[in-house]
Each structure stands twice: as C-alpha cells, then as structure tokens.
DSSP file (Angstrom, degrees, kcal/mol; ACC not computed):
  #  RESIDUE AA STRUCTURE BP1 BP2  ACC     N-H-->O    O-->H-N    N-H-->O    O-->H-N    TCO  KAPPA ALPHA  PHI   PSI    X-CA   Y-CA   Z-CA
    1    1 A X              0   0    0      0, 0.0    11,-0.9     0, 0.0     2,-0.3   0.000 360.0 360.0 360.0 144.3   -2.9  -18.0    5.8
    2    2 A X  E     -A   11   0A   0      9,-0.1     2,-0.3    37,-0.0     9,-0.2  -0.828 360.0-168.7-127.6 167.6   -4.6  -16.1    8.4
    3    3 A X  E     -A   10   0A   0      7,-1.4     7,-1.5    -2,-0.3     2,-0.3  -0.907  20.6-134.8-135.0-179.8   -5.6  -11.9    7.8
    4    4 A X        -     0   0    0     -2,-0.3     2,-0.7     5,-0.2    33,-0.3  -0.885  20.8-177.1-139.6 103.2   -6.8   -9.8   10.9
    5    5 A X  S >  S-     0   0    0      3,-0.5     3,-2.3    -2,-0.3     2,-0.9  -0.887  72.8 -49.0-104.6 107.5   -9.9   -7.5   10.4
    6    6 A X  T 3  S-     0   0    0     -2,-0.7    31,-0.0     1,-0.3    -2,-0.0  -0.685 116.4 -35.8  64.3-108.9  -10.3   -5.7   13.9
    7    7 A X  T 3  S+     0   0    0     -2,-0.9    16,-1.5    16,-0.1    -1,-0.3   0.035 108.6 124.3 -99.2   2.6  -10.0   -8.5   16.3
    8    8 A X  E <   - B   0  22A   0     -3,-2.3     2,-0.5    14,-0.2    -3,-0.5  -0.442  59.5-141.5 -61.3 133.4  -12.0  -10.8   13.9
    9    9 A X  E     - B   0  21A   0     12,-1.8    11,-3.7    -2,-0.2    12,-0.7  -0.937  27.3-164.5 -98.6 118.0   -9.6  -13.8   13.5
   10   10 A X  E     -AB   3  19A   0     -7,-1.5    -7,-1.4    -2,-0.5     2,-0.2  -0.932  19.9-160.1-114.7 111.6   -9.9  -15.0    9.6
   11   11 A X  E     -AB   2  18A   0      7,-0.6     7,-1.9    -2,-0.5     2,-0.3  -0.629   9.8-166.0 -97.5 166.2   -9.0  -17.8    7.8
   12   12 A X        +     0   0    0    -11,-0.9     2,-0.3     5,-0.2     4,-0.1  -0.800  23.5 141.5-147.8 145.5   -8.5  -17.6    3.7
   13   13 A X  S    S-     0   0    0      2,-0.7     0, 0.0    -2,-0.3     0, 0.0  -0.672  75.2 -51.0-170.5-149.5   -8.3  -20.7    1.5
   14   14 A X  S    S+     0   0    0     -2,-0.3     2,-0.2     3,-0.0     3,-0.1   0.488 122.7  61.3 -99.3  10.3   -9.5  -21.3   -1.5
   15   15 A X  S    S-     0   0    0      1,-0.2    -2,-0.7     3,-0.0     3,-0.1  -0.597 107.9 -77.4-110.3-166.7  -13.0  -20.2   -0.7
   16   16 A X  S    S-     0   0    0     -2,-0.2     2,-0.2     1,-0.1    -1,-0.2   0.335  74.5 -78.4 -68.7-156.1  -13.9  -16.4    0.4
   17   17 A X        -     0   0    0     -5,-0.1     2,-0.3    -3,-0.1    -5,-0.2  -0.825  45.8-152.3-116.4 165.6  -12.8  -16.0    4.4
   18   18 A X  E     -B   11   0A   0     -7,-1.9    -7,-0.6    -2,-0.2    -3,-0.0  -0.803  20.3-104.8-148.6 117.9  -14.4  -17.0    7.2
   19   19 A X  E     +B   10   0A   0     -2,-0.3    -9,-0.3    -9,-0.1     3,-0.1   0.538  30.9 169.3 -16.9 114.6  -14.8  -16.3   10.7
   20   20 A X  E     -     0   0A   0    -11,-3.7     2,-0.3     1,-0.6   -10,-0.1   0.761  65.2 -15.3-122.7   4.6  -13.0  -18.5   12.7
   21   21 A X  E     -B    9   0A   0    -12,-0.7   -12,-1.8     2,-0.0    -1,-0.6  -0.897  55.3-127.8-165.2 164.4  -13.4  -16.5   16.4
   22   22 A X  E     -B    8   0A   0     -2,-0.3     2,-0.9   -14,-0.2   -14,-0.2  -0.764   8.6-167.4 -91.2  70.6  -14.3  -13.2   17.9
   23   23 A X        -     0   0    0    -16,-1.5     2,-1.8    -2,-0.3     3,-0.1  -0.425  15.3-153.7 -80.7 103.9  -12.2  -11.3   20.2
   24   24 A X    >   -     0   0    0     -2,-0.9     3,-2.2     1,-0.2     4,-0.2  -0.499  10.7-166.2 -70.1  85.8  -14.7   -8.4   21.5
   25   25 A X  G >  S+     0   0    0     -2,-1.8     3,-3.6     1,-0.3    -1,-0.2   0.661  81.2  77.6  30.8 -68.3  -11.8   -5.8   22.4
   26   26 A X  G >  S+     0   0    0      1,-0.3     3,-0.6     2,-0.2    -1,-0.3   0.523  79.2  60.5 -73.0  -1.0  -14.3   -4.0   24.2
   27   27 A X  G <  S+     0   0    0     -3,-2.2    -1,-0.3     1,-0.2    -2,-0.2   0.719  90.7  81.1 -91.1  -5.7  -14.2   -6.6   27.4
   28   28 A X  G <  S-     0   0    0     -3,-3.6    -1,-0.2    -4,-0.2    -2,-0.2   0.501  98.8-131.0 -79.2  10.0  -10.2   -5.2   27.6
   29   29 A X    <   +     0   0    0     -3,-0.6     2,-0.4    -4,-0.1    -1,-0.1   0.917  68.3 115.2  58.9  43.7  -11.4   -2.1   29.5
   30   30 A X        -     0   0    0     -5,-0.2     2,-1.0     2,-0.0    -2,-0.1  -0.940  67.3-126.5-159.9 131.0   -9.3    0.1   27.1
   31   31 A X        +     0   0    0     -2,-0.4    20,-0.1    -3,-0.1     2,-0.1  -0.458  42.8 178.0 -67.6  56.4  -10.0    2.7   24.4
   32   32 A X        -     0   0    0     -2,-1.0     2,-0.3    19,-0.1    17,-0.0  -0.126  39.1-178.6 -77.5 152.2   -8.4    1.9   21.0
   33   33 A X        -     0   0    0     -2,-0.1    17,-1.3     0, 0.0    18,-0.5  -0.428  28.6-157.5-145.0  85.6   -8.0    2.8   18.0
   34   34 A X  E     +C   49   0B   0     -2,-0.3    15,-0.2    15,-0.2     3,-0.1  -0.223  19.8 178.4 -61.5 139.9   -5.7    0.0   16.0
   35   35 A X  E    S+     0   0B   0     13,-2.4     2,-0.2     1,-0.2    -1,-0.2   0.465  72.1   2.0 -86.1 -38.4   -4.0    0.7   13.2
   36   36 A X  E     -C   48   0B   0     12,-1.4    12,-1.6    46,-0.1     2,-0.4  -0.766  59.0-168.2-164.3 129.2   -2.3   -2.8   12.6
   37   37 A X  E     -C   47   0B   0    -33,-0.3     2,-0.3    -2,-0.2    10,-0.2  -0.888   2.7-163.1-136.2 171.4   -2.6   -5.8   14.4
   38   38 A X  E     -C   46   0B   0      8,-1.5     8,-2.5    -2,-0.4     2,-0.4  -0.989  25.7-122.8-147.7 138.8   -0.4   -9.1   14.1
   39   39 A X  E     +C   45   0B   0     -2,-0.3     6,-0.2     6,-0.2     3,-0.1  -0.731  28.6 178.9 -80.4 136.4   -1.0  -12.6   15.2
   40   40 A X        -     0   0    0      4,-1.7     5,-0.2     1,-0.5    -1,-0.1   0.043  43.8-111.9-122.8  13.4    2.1  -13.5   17.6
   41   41 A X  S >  S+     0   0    0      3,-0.3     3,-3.1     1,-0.0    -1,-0.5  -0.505  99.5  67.0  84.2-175.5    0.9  -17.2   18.6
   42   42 A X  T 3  S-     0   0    0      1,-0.3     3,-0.1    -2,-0.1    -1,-0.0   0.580 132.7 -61.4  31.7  47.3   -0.2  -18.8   21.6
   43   43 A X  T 3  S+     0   0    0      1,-0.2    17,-0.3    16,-0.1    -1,-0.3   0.668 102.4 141.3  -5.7  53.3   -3.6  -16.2   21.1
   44   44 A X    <   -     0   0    0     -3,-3.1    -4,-1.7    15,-0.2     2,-0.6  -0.560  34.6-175.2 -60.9 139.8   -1.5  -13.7   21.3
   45   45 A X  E     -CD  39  58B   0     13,-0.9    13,-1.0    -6,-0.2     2,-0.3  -0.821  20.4-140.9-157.5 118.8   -1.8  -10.6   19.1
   46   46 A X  E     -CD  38  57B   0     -8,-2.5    -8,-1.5    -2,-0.6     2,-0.5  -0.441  21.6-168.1 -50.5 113.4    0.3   -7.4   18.6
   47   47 A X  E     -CD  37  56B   0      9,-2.1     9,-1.9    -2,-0.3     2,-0.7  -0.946  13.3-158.0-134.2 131.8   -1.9   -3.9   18.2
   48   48 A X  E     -CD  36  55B   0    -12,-1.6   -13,-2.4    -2,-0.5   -12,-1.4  -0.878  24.8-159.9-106.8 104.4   -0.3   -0.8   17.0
   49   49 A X  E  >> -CD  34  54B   0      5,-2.0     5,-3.0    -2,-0.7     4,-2.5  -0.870  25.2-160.3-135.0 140.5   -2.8    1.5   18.4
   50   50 A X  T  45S+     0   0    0    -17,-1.3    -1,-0.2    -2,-0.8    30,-0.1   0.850  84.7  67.4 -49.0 -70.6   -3.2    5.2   17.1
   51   51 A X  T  45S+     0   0    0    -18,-0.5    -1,-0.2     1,-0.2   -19,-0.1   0.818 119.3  15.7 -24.6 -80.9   -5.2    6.5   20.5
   52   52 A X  T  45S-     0   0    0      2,-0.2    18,-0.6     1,-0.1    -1,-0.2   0.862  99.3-117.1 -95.1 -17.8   -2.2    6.2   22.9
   53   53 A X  T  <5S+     0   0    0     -4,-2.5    16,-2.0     1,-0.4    24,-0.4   0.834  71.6 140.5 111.6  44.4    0.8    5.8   20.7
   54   54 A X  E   < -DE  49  68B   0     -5,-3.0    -5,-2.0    14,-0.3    -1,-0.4  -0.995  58.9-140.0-144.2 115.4    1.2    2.7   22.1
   55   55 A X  E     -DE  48  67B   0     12,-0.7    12,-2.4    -2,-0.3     2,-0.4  -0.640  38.4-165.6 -61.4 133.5    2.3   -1.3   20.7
   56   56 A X  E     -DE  47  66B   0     -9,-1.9    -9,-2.1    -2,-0.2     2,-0.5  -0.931  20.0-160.5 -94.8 150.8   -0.2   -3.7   22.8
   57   57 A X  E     +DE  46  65B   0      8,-3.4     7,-2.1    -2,-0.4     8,-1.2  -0.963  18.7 174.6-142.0 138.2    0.0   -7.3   23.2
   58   58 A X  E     -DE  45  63B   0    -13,-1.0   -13,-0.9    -2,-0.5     2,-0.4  -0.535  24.8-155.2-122.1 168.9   -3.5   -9.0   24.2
   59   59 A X        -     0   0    0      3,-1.4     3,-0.3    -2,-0.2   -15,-0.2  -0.784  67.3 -62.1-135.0-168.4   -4.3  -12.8   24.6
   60   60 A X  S    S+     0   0    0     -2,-0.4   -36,-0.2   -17,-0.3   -16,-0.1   0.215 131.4  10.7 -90.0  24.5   -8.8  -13.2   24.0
   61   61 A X  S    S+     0   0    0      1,-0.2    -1,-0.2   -38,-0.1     2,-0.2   0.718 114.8  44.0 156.4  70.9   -9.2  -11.2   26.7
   62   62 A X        -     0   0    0     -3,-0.3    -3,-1.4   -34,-0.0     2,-0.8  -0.896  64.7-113.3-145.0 161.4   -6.6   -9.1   28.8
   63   63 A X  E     -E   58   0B   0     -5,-0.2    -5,-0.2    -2,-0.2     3,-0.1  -0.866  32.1-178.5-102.4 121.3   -3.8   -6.8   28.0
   64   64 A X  E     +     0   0B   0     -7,-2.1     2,-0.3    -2,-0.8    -6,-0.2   0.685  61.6   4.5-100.5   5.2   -0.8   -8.4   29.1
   65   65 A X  E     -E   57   0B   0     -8,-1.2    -8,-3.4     2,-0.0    -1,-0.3  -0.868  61.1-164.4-166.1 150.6    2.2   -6.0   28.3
   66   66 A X  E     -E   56   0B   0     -2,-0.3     2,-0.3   -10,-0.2   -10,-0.2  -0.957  10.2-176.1-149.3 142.5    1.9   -2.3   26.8
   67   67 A X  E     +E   55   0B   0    -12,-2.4   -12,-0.7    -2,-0.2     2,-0.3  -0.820  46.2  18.2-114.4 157.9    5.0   -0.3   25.3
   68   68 A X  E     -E   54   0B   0      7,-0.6   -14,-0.3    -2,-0.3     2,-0.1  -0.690  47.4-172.7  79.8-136.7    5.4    3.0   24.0
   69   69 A X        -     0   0    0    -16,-2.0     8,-1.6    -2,-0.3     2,-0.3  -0.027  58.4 -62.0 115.7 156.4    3.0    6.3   24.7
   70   70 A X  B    S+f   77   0C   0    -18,-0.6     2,-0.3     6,-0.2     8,-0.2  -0.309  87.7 100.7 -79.8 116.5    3.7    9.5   22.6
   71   71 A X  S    S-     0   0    0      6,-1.0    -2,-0.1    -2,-0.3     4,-0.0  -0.921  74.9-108.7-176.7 171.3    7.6   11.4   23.3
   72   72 A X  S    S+     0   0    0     -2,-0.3     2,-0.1     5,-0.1     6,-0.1  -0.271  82.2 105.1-114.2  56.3   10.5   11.4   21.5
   73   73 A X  S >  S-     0   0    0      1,-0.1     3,-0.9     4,-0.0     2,-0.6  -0.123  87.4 -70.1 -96.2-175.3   12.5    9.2   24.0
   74   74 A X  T 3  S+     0   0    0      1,-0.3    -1,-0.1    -2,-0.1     3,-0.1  -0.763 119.7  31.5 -61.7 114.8   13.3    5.8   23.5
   75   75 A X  T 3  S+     0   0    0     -2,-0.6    -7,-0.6     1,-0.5     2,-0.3   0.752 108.8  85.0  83.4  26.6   10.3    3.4   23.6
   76   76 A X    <   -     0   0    0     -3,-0.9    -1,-0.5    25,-0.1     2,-0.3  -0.961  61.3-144.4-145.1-176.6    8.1    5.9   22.4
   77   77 A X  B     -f   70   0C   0     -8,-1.6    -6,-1.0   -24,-0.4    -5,-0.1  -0.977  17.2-155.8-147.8 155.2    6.8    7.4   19.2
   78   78 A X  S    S-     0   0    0     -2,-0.3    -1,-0.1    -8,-0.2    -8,-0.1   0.834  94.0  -7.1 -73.2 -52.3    5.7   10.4   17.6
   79   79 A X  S    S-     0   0    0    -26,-0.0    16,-1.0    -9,-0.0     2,-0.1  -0.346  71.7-151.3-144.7  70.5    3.6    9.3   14.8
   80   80 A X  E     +G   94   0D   0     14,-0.2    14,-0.2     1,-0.1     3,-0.1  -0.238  19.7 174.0 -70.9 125.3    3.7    5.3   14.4
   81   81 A X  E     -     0   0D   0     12,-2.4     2,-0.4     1,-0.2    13,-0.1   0.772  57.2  -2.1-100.1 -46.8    3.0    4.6   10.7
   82   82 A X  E     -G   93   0D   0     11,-0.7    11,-2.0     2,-0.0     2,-0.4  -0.975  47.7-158.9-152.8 152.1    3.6    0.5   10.5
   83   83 A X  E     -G   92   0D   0     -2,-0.4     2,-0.3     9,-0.2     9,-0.3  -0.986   5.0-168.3-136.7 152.8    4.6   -2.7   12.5
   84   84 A X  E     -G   91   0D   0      7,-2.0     7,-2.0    -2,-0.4     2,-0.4  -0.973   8.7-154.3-144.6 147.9    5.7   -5.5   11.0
   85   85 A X  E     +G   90   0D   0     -2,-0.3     2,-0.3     5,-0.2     5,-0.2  -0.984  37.5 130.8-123.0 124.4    5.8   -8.8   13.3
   86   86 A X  E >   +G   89   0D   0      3,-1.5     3,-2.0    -2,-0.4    -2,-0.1  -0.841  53.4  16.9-175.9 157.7    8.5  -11.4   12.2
   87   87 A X  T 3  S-     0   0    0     -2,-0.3     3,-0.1     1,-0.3    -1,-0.0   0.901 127.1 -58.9  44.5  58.4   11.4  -13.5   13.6
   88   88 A X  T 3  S+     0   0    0      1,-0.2    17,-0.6    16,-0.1    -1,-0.3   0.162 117.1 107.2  75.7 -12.5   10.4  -13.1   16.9
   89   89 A X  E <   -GH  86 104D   0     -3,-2.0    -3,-1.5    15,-0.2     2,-0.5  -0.462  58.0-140.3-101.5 156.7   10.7   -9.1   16.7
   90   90 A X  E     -GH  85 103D   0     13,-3.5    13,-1.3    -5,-0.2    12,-0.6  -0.994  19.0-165.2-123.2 135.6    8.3   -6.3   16.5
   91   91 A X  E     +G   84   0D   0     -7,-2.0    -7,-2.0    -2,-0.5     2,-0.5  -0.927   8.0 179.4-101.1 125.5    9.2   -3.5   14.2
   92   92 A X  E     -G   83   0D   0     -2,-0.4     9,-4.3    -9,-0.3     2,-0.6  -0.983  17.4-141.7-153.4 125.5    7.6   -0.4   14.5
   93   93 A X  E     -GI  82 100D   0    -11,-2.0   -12,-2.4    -2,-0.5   -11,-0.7  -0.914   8.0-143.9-111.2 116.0    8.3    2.8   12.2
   94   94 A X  E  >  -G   80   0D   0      5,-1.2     4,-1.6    -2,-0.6   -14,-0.2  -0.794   9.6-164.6 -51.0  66.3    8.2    6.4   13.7
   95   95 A X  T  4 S+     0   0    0    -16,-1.0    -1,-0.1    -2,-0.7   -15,-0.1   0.643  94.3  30.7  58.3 -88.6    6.5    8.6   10.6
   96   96 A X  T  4 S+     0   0    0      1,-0.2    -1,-0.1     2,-0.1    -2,-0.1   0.998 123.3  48.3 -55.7 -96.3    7.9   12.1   12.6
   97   97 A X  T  4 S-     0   0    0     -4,-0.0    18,-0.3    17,-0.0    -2,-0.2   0.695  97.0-135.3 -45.4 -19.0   11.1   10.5   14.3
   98   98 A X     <  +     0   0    0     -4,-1.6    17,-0.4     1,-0.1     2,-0.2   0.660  68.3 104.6  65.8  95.7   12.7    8.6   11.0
   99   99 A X        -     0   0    0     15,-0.2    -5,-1.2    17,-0.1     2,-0.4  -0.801  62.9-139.4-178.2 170.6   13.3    5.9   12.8
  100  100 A X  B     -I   93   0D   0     -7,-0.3    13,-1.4    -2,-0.2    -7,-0.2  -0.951  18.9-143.0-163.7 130.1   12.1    2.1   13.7
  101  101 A X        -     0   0    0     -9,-4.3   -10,-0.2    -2,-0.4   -26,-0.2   0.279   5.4-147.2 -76.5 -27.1   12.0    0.5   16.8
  102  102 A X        +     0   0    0    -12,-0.6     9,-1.5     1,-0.2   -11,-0.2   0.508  22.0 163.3 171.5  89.6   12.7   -3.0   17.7
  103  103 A X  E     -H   90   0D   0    -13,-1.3   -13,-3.5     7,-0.2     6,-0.2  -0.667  34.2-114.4-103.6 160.4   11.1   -5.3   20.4
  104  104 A X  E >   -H   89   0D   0      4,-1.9     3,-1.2   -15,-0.2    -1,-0.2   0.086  40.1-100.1 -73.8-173.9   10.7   -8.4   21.5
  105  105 A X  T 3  S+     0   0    0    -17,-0.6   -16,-0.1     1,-0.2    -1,-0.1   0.537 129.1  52.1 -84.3  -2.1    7.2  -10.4   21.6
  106  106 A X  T 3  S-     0   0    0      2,-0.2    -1,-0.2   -49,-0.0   -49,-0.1   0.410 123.9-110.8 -95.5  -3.7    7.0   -9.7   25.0
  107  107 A X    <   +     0   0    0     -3,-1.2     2,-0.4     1,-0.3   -39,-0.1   0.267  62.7 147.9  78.5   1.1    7.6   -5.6   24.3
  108  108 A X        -     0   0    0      1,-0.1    -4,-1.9   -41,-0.1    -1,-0.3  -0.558  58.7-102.2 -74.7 134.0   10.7   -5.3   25.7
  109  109 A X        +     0   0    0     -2,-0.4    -6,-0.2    -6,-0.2    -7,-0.1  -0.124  40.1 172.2 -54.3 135.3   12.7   -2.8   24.1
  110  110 A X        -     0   0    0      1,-0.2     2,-0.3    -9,-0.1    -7,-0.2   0.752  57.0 -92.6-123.8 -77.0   15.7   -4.3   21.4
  111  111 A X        -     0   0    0     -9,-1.5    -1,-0.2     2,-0.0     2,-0.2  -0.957  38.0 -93.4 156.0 171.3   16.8   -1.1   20.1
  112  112 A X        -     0   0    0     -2,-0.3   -11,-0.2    -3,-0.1     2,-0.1  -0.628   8.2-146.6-119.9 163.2   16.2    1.6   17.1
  113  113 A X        -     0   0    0    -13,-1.4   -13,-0.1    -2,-0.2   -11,-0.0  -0.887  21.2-140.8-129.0  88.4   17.5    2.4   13.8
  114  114 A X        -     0   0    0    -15,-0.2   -15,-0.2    -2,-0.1     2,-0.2  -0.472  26.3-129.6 -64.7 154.8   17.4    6.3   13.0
  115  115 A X        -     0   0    0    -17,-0.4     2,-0.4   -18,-0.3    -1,-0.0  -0.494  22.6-101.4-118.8 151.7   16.4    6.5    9.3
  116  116 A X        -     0   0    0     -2,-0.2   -17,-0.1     1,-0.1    -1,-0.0  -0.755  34.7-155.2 -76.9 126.4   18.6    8.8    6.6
  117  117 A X              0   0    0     -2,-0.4    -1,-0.1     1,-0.1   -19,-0.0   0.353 360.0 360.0 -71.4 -28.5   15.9   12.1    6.5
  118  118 A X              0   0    0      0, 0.0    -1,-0.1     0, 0.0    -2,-0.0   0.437 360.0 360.0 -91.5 360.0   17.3   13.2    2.8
C-alpha cells in the first residue's frame, strides 16, 4: 500500500511509514499548489493542482503532459474538488460545473458526465 504526502513517496506496512524516495517538485520549474496526487506507474504521478486549474502528469523530474486550466469548456474546470485515478482513467470532479471529467493516463480527454444540480 503506498500513500502520497506532497511528492514524498510512502510505503505503509505493519510498522509506521517510511520514506522510500523524494521527488523535489521544485526542480519541475513550475508553481503548484496540489491538491491530490496519484501514483500512475512507471514513476509516473497524477497532480490535481489548485494554482492553474490544471491535472499534471510528472515522472521524478519533468512535466510530461498538462490538461485543463480554468473555463467552462471542455478540458477545463472551474473549481476541481477530487481525482480519483483507477482502471486506467483519471476522474476529475468540477465543484462549480457539476460535472466530472474523464481522461486517459496520458491526459487526453475521454469525455464528461454533467452531474444532476437538485
């Protein structure tokens, strides 16, 4: 079982957690401010970050694809609230829009689900 405290990589067993790498963020030349990040494989990692309204996906130390930026168009968001990374998809929920988003692990755009408002 792994958790993700910044860019700190953590393992959990049966003792308390422990470090098992460091990705300093700060060598990616980019101003963030994650909100949720998800391991994707290959040290790959998914960042739903607050600053630009924008999913990133990083390896330990470039950004290789970024999706989203603040509208209410397709592939963007107003006020992204959660991600959830699983079966190959990224999920992402729009707060403001009602709505959740749905890309691949590479960020290409899958399609949306607008959300019932009542």
């Amino acid at each position: 079982m792994f958790a993700f405290v910044g860019l700190w990589v953590l393992s959990h067993a049966q003792v308390p957690f422990s470090l098992i790498n460091e990705i300093p963020y700060y060598d990616l030349d980019y101003n963030m401010a994650p909100i949720h990040i998800s391991y994707v494989g290959a040290n790959k990692f998914v960042i739903l970050d607050s600053e630009s309204q924008e999913i990133v996906l990083i390896d330990e130390n470039k950004i290789i694809n970024r999706s989203g930026g603040f509208g209410q168009e397709v592939e963007s968001f107003s006020e992204p609230s959660d991600m959830i990374v699983q079966n190959l998809k990224v999920w992402i929920s729009d707060r403001t829009e009602n709505s959740i988003q749905q890309f691949d692990y590479s960020l290409n755009y899958i399609g949306m689900v607008l959300l019932d408002k009542t």
